[in-house]
C-alpha positions in Angstrom: -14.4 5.6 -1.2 -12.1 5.3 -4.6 -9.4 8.0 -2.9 -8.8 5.9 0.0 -8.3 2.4 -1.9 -9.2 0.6 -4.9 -12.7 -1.7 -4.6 -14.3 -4.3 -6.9 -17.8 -3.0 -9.1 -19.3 -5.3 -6.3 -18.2 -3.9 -3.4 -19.3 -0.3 -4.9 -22.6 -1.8 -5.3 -22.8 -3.5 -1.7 -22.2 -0.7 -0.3 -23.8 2.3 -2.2 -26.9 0.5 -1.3 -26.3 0.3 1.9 -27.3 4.0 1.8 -31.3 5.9 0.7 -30.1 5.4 -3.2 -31.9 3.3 -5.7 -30.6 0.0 -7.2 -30.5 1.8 -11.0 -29.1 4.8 -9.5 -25.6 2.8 -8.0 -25.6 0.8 -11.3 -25.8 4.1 -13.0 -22.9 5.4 -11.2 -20.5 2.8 -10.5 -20.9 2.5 -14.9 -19.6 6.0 -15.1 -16.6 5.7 -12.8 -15.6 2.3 -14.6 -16.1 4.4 -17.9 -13.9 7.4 -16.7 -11.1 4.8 -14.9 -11.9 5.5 -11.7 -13.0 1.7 -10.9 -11.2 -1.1 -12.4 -11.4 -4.0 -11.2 -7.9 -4.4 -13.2 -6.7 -2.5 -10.6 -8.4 -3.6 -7.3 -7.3 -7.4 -8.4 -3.8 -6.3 -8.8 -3.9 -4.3 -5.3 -5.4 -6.8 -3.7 -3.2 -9.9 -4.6 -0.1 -7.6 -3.3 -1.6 -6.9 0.0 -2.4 -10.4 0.9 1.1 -11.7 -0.7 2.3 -9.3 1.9 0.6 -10.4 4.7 1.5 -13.8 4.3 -1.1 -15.3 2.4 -1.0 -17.9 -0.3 -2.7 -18.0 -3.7 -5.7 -20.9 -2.5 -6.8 -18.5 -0.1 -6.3 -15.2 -2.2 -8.2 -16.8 -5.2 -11.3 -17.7 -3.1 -11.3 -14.2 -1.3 -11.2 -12.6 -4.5 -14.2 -15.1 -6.5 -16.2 -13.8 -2.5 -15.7 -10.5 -4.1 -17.1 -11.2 -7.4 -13.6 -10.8 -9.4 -13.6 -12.6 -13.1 -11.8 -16.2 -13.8 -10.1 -13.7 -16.3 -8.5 -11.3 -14.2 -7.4 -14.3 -11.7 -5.5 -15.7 -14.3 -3.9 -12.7 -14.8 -2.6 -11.4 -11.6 -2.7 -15.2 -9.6 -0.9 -18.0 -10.8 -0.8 -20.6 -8.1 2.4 -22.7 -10.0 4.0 -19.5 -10.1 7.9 -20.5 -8.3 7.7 -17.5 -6.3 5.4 -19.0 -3.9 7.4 -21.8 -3.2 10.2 -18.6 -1.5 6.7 -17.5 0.6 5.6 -20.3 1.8 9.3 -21.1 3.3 9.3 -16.9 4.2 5.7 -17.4 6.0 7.0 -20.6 7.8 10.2 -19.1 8.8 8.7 -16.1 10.1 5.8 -18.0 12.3 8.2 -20.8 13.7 12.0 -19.6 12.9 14.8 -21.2 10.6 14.8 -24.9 12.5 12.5 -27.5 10.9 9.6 -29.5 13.1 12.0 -32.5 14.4 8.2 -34.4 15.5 6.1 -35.6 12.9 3.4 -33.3 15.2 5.2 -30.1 14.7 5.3 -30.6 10.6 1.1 -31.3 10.9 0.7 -28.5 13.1 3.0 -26.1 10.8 1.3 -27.4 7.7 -1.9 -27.0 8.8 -1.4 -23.5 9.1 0.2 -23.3 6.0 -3.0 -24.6 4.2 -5.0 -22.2 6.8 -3.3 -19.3 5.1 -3.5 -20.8 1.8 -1.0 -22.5 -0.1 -1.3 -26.0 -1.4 -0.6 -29.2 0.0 2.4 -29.1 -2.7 3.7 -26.2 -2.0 4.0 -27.0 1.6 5.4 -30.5 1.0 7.8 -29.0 -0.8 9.1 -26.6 1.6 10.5 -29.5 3.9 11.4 -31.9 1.2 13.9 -29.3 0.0 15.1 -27.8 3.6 15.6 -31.6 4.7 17.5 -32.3 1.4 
């Protein structure tokens, strides 16, 4: 599973057991590969917050998909800073690429366009800022 992509110690676990193998047994195992480096969840945070940045995603939603897969406050902090300024060029790149360079001219189109904004995670102030600045 570990040559095809990186995975958390959870999802090891999850899905080792899906299999005939004892609890201790996958415990036992996934402790060796984290010993020898082939787990980290280092990693599998890092590789993970670039493949959802990628696919358009902001940090609210990132964050919460990664706490789903048992990843540390610690190693959020680390690889996910929501204030980070580079969202603010995503969020416009997302919107842009969903509804083209023209901004909503009906107070209808800006709530439809945020709400997917917030649907693919970035924060009510990110969003607000995206039109503040385009209309400015």
């Amino acid at each position: 599973m570990l040559s095809r992509r990186e995975h958390s110690v959870s999802e090891l676990v999850r899905k080792l057991n899906k299999g005939d193998g004892c609890s201790e047994d996958v415990l036992a195992v996934v402790e060796q590969l984290r010993d020898e480096g082939l787990q980290s969840d280092d990693r599998y945070t890092e590789a993970y917050v670039y493949s959802r940045v990628q696919r358009g995603y902001g940090p609210v939603r990132i964050r919460q998909e990664l706490r789903e897969r048992s990843i540390s406050d610690e190693l959020l902090a680390l690889h996910l800073e929501i204030n980070d300024p580079r969202w603010n060029e995503e969020v416009r790149h997302v919107r842009e690429k969903k509804y083209g360079k023209v901004l909503p001219s009906t107070y209808q189109d800006k709530i439809k366009q945020s709400q997917f904004l917030q649907y693919r995670g970035f924060t009510s102030e990110q969003i607000r800022r995206i039109f503040r600045t385009d209309e400015a």
